[in-house]
Structure formats: C-alpha cells, structure tokens
VODOGU-154738 format. One line per field, with one value per residue: x, y, z of N, C-alpha, C, CB in turn. Coordinates in nm, 4 decimals. Glycine has a CB too. Layout:
BEGIN
n.x c(X / ...) .
n.y c(Y / ...) .
n.z c(Z / ...) .
ca.x c(X / ...) .
ca.y c(Y / ...) .
ca.z c(Z / ...) .
c.x c(X / ...) .
c.y c(Y / ...) .
c.z c(Z / ...) .
cb.x c(X / ...) .
cb.y c(Y / ...) .
cb.z c(Z / ...) .
//
This chain:
BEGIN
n.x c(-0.2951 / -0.3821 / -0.6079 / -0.7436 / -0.8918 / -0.9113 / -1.1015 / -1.2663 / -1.5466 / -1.5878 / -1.7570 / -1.6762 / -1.5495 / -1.5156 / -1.3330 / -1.1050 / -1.0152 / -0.9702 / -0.7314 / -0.5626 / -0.5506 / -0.3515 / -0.1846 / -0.0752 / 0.0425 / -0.1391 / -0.2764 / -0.1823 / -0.1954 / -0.3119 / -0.5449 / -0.5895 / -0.7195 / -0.6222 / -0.6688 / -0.4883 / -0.2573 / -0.1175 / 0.0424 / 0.0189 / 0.1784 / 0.4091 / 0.6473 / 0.7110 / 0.5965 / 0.6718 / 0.5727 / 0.3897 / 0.1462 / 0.0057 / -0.2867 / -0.4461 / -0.2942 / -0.1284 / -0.2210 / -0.0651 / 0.2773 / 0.3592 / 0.1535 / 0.2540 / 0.5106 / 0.4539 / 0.2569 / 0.4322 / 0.6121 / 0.5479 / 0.6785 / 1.0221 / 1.1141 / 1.3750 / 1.6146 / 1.5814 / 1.4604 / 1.2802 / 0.9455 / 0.7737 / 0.5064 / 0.3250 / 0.0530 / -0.0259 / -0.2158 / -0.2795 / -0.3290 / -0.1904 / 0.0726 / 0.1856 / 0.2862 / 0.4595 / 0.6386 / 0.7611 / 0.8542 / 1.0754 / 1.2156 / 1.3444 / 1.4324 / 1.6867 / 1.7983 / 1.8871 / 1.7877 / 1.5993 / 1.2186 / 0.9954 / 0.8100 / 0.4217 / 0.2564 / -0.0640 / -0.2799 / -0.4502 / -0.7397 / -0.8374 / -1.1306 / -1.3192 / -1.1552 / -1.2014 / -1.2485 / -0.9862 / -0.8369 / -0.9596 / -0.7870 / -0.5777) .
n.y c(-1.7255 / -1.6333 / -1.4301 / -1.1851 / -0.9689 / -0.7242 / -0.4439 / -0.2872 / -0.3008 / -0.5566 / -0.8466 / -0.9317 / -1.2123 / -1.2823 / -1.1153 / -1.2141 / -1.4592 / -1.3967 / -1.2824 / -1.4151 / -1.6133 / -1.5265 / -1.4267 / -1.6742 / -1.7385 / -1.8183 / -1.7136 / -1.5111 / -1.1927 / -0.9549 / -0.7191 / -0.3886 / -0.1560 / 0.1220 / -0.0115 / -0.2228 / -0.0949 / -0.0588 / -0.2491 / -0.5405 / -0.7851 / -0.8966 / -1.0553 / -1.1370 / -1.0091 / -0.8071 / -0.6187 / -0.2997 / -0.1389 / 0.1367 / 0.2833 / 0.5192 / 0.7944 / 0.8391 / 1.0220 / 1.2064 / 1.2049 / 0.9888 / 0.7758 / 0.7343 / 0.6185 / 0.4090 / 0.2163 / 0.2105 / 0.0461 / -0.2025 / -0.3516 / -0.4868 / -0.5085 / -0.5849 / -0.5966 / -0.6946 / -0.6939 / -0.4520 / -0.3023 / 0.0020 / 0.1437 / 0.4390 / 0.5622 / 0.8808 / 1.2152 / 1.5600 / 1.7074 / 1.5451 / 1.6889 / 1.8871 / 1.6867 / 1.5293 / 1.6749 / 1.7519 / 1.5054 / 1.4535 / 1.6981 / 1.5716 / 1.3719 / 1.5199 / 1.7109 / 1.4612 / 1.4646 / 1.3658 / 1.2986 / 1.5168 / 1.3782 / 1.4540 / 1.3038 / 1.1453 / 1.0430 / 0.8076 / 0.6996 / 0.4839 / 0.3465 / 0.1474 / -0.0269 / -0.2943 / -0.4515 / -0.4227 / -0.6143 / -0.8610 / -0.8943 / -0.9274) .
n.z c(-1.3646 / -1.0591 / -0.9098 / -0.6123 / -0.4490 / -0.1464 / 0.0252 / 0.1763 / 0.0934 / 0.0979 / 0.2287 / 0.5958 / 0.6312 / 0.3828 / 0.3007 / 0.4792 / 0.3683 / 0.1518 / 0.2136 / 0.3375 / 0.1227 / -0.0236 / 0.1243 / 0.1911 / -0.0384 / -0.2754 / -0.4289 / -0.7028 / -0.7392 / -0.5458 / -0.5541 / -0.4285 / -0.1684 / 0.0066 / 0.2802 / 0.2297 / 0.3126 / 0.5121 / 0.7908 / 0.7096 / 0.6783 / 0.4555 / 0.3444 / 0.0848 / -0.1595 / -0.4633 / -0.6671 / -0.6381 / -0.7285 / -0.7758 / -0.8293 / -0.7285 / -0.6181 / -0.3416 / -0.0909 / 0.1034 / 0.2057 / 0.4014 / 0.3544 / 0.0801 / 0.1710 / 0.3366 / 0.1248 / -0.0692 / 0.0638 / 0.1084 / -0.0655 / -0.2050 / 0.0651 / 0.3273 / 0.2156 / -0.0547 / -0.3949 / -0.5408 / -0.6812 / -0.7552 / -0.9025 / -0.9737 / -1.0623 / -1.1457 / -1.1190 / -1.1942 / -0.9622 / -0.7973 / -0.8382 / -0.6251 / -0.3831 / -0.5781 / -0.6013 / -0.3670 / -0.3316 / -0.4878 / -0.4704 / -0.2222 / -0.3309 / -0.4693 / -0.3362 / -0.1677 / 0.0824 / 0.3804 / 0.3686 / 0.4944 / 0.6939 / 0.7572 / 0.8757 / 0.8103 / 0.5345 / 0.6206 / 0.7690 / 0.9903 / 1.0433 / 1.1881 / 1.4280 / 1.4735 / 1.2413 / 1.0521 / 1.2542 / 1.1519 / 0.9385 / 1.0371) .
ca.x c(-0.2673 / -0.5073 / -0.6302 / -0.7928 / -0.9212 / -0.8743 / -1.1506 / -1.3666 / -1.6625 / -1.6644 / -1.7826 / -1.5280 / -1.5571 / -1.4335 / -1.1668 / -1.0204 / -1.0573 / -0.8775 / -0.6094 / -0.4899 / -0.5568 / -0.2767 / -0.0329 / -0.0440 / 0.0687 / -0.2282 / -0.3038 / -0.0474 / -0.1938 / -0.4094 / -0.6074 / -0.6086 / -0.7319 / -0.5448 / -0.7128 / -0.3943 / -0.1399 / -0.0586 / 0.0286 / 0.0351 / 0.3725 / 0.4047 / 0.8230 / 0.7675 / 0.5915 / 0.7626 / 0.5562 / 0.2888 / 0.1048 / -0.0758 / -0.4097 / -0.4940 / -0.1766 / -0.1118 / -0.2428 / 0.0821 / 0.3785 / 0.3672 / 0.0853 / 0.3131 / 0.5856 / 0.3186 / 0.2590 / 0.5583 / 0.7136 / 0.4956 / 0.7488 / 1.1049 / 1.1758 / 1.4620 / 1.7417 / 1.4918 / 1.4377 / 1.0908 / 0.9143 / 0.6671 / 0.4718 / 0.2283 / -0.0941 / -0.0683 / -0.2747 / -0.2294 / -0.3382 / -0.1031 / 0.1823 / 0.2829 / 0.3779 / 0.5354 / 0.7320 / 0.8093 / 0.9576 / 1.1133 / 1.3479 / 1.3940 / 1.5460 / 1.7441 / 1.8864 / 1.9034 / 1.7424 / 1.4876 / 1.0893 / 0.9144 / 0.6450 / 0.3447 / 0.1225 / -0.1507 / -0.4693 / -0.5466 / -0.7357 / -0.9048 / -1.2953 / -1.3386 / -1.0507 / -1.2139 / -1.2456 / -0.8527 / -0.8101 / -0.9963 / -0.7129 / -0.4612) .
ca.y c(-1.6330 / -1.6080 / -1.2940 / -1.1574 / -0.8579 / -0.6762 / -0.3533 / -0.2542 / -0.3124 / -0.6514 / -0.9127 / -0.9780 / -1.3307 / -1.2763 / -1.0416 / -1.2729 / -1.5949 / -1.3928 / -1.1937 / -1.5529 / -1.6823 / -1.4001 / -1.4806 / -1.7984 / -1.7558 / -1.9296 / -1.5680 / -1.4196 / -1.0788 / -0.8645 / -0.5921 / -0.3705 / -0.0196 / 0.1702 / -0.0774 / -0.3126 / -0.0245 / -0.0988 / -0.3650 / -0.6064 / -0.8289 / -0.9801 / -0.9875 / -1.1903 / -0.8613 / -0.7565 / -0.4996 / -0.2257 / -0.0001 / 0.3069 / 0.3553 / 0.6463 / 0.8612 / 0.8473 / 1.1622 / 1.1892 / 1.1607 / 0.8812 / 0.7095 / 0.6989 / 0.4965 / 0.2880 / 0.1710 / 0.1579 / -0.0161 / -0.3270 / -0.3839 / -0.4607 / -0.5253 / -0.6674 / -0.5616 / -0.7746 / -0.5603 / -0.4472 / -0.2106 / 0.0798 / 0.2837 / 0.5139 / 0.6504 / 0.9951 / 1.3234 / 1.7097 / 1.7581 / 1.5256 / 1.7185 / 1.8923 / 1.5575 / 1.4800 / 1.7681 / 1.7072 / 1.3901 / 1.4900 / 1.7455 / 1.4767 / 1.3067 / 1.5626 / 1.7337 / 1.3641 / 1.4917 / 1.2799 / 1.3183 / 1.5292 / 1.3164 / 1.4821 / 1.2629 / 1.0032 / 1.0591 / 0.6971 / 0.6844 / 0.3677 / 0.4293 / 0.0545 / -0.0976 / -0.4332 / -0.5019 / -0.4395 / -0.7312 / -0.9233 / -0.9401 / -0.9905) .
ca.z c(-1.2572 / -1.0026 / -0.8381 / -0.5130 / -0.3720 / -0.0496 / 0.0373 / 0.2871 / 0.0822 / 0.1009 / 0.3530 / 0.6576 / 0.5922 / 0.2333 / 0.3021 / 0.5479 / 0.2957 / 0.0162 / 0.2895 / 0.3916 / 0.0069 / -0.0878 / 0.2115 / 0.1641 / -0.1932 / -0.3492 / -0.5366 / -0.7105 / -0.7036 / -0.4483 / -0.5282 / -0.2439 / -0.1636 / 0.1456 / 0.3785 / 0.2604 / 0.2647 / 0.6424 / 0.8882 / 0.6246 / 0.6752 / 0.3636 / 0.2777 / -0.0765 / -0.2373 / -0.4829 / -0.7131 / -0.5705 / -0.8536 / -0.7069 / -0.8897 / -0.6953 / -0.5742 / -0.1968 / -0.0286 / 0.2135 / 0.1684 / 0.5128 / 0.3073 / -0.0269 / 0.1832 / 0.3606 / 0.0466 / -0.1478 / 0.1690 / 0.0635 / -0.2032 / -0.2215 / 0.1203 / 0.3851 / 0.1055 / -0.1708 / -0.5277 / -0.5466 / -0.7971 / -0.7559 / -0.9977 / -0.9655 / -1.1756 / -1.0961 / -1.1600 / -1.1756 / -0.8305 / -0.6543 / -0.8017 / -0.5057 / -0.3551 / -0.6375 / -0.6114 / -0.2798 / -0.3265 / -0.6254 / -0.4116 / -0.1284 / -0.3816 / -0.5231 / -0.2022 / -0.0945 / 0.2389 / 0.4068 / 0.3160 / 0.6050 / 0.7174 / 0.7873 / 0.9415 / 0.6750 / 0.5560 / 0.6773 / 0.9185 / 1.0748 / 1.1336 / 1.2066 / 1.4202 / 1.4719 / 1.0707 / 1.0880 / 1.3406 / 1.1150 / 0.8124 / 1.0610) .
c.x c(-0.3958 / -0.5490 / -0.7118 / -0.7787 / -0.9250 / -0.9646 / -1.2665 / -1.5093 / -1.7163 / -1.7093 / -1.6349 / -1.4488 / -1.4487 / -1.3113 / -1.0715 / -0.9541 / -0.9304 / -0.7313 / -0.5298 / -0.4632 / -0.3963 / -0.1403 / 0.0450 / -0.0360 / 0.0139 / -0.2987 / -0.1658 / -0.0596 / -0.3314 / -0.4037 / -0.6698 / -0.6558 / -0.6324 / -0.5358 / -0.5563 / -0.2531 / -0.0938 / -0.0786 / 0.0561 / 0.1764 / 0.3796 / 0.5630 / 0.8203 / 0.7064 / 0.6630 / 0.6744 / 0.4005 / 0.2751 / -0.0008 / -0.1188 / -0.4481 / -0.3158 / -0.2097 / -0.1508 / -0.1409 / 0.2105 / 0.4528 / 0.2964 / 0.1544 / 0.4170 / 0.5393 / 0.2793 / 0.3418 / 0.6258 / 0.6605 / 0.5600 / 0.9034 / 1.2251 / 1.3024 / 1.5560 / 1.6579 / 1.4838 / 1.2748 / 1.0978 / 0.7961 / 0.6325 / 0.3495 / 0.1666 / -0.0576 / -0.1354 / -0.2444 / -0.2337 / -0.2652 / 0.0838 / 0.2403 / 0.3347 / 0.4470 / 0.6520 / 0.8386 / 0.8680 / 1.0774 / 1.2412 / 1.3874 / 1.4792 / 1.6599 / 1.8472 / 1.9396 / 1.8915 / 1.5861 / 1.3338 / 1.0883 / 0.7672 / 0.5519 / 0.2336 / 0.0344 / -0.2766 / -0.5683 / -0.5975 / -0.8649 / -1.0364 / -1.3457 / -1.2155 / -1.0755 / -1.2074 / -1.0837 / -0.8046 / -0.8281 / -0.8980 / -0.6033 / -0.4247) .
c.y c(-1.6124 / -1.4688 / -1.2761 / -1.0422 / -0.8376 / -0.5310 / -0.3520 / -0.2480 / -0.4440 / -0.7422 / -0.9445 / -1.1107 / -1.3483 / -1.2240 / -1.1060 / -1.4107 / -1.5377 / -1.3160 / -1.3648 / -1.6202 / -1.5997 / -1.4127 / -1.5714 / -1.8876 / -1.8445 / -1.8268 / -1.5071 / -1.2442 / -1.0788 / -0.7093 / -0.5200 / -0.2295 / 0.0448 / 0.1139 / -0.1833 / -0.2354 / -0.0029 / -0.1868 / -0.4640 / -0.7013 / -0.9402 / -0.9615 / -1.0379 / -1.0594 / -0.7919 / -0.6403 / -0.4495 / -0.1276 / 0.0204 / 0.3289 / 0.5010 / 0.7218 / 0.9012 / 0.9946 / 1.2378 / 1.1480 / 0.9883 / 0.7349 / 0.6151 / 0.5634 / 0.4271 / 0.2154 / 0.1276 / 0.0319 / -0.1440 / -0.4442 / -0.4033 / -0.4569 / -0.5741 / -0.6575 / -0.6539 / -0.6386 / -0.5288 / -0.3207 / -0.1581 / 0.1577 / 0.2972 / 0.6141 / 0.8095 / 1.1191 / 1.5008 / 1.7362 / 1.6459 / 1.5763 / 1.8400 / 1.7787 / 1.5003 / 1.5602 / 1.7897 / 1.6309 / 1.4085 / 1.5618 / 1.7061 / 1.4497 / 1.3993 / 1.6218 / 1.5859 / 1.4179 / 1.3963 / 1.3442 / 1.3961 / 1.4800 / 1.3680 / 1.4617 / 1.1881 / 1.0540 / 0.9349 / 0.7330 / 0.5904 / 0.3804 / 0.2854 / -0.0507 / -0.2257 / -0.5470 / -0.4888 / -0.5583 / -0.8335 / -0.9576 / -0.9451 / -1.1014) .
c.z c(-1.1780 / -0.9047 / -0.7234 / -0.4893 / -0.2496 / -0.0172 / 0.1350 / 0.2400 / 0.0573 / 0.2146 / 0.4411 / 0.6222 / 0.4386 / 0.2325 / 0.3978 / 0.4845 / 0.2210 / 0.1100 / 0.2940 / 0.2028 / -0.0577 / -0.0218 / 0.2028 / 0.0081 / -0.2887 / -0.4722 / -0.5645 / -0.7564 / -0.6657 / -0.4922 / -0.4380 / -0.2168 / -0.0362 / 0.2603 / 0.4080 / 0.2657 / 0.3805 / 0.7065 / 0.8262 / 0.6035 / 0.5461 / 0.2565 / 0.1296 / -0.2083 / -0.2819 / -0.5953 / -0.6056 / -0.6958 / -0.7924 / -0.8382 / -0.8777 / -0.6142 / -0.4612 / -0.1901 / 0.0316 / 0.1851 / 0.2602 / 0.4701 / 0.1768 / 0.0437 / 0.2516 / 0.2525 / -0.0843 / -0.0334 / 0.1384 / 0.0130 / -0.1508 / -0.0845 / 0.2157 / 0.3015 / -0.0256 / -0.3018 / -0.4915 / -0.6476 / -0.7588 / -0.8818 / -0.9782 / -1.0569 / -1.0961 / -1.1932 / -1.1435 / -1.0304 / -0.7330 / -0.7084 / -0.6933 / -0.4331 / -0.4441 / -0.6425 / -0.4755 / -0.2591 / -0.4289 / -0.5603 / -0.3198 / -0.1806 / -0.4498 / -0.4702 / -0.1349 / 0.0867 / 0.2529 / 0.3985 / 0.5247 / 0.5697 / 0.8061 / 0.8385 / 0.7899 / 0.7019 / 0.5914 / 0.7568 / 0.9571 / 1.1454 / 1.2212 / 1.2562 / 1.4393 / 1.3175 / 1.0189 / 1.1429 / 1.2369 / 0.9941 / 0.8501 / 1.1063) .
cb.x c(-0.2119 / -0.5245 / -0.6823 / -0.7656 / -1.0058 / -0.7316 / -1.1672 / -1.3334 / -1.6925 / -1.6223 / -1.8660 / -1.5440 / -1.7221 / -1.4985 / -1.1655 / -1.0851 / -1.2332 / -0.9667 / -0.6614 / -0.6359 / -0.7287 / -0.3518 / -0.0377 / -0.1295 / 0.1836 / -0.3646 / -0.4086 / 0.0524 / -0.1438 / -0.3565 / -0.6650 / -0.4451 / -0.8922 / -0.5836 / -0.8717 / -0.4007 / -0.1517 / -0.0662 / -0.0920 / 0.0069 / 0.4480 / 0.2545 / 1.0025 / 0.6687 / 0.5570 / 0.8818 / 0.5428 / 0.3316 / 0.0740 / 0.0402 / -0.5152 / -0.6630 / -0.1257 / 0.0427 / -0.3319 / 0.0670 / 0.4570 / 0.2883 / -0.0153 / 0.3896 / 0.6970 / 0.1766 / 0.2005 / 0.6862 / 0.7105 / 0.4252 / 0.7304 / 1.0657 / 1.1360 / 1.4238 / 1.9452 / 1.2921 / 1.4602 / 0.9780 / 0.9047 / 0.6821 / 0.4949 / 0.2515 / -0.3431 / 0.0444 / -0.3773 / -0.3223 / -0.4980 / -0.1185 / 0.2204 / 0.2289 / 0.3163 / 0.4863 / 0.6523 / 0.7715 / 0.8834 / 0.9943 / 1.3629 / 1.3325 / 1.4958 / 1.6893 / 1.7834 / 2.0448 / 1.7120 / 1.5132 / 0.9687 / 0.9188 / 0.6405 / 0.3490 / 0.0293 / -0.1498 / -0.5423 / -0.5108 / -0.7420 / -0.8180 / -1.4795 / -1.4007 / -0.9643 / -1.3484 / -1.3597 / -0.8225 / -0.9072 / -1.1069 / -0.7164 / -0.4136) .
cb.y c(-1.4984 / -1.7267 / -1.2073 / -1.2189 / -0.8252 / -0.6695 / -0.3224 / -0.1191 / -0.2345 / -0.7061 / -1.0531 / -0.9915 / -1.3570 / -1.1950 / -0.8731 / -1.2897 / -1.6309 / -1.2660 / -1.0829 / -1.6832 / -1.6554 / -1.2418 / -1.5094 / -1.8480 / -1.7816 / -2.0150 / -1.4272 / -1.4990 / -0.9853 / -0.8753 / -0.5824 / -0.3888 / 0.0110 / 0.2724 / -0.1547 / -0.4279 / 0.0960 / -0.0367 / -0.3879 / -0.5246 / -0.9394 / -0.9501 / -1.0745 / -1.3922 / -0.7811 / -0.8601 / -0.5111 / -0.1576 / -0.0241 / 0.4714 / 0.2954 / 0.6207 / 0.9634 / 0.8060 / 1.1562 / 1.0949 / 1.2991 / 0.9431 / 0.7937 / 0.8412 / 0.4980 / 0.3492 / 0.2048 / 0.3111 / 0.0323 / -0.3022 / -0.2463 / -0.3702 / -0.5149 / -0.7937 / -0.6426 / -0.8306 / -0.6322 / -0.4012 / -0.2736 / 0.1600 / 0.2840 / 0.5568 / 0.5705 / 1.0364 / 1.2907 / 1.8232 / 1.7863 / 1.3040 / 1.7264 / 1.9618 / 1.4562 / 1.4468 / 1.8895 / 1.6990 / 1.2494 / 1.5888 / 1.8510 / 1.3758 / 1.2081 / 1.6047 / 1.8195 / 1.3022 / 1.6976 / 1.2254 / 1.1299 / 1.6744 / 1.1808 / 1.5057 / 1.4322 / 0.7821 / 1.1087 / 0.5872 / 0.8398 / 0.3318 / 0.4966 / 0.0398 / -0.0582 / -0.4393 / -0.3774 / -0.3521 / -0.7495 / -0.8932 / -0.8665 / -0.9408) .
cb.z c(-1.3116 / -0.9279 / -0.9218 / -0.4340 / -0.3934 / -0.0687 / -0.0694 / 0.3517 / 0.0042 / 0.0254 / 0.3143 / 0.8050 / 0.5775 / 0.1281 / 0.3545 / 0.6665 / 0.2086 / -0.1497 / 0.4930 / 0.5317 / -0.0856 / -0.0540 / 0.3216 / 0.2436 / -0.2103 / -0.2255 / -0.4559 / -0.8344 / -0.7952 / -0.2780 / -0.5821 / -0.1429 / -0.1461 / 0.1905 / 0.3311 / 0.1587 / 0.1790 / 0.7166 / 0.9504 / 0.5424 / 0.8673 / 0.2927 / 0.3704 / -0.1209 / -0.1938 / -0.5209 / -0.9008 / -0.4127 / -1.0381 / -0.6290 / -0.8422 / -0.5673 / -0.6505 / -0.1343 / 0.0671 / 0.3139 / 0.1802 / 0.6503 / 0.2869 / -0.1006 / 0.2164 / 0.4031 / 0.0516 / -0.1824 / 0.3403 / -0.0170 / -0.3311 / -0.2885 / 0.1053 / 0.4130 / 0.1650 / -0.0911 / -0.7454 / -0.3555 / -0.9373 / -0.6556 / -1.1594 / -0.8818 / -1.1278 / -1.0294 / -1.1122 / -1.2550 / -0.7928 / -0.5908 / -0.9072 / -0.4112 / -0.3125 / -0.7375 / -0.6445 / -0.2354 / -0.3598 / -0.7274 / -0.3866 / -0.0862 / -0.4780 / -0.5765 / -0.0796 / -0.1493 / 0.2704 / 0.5452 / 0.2317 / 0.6531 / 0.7659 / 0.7494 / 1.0234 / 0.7134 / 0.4027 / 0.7194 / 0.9961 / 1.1787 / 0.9752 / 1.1117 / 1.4937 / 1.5409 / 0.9540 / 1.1663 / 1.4741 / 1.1164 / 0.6933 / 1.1119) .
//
C-alpha cells in the first residue's frame, strides 16, 4: 500500500507530485490536513477518518463529502474529544429531528490562495 501526504508544511513542488500521485491512483491513501478538505474532486474516495474533529459543522461536511459520493457507499469516522461535543450534539439532533444541519459558516480559511491553485 503506498501512501502520500497532503499539508501546508511541505514544499509546493511536493504537494503537487503527491496531489496528482493520489488522483492518479498511484497512492492508495492521502494524508491530508484541512488544506485537502475542499475543492478536491476526487469521486473514487471512499473512506475519510477525522484525526482532529471539524470545528463547523460546514467544515465536518466538507470533509465527510470526500467520501461516498454520486450515490457511491463511503465511510466516515471521526476521533473526537470532550470539547467538540457541542457539534456533536448538534448533529446528533439534526439527525434525530431529521431537520437539516444549520451551517454556520467554516473555520477554513485560505491565508495563501495561490498555494491552493497549486494542488489543483
């Protein structure tokens, strides 16, 4: 199994080598921080595991959405901690009322949009 990374701390060069190495299904998993949790069109993705628990509830399906798309199965799970249960609790009675998530806006936010360009 071969692996590749995806983060804003490495060279552009590299993150463009292994973004394409990953698309072009030559890696069969990418390790990715938030940097790969948008824009990203990649329909054969089928699991996403959340290390760190989305901030947002806009962020959570930004990154679940990765997974499972176009009617396809996909699988999420997520590491989580005491302090992101209010979003968990939030989703929790989305699903329970079956009423849709209010999305509040993402704690992404893009300090560098040319290094963006670069992994698309």
């Amino acid at each position: 199994m071969d692996t590749c990374s995806l983060h804003g701390e490495i060279p552009p060069r590299l993150r463009i080598e292994n973004y394409l190495k990953f698309k072009n299904r030559e890696a069969d998993v990418l390790v990715a921080t938030d940097l790969a949790s948008r824009g990203l069109d990649m329909p054969f993705v089928s699991h996403v595991i959340n290390f760190d628990f989305p901030k947002t509830t806009s962020d959570y399906l930004h990154r679940a959405g990765r997974a499972g798309r176009a009617g396809r199965e996909g699988f999420v799970m997520s590491l989580y901690r005491e302090k992101d249960m209010p979003i968990l609790k939030e989703m929790q009675e989305s699903h329970d009322t079956n009423e849709p998530l209010k999305i509040r806006g993402s704690a992404y936010s893009l300090t560098n949009k040319e290094e963006l360009q670069l992994i698309h």
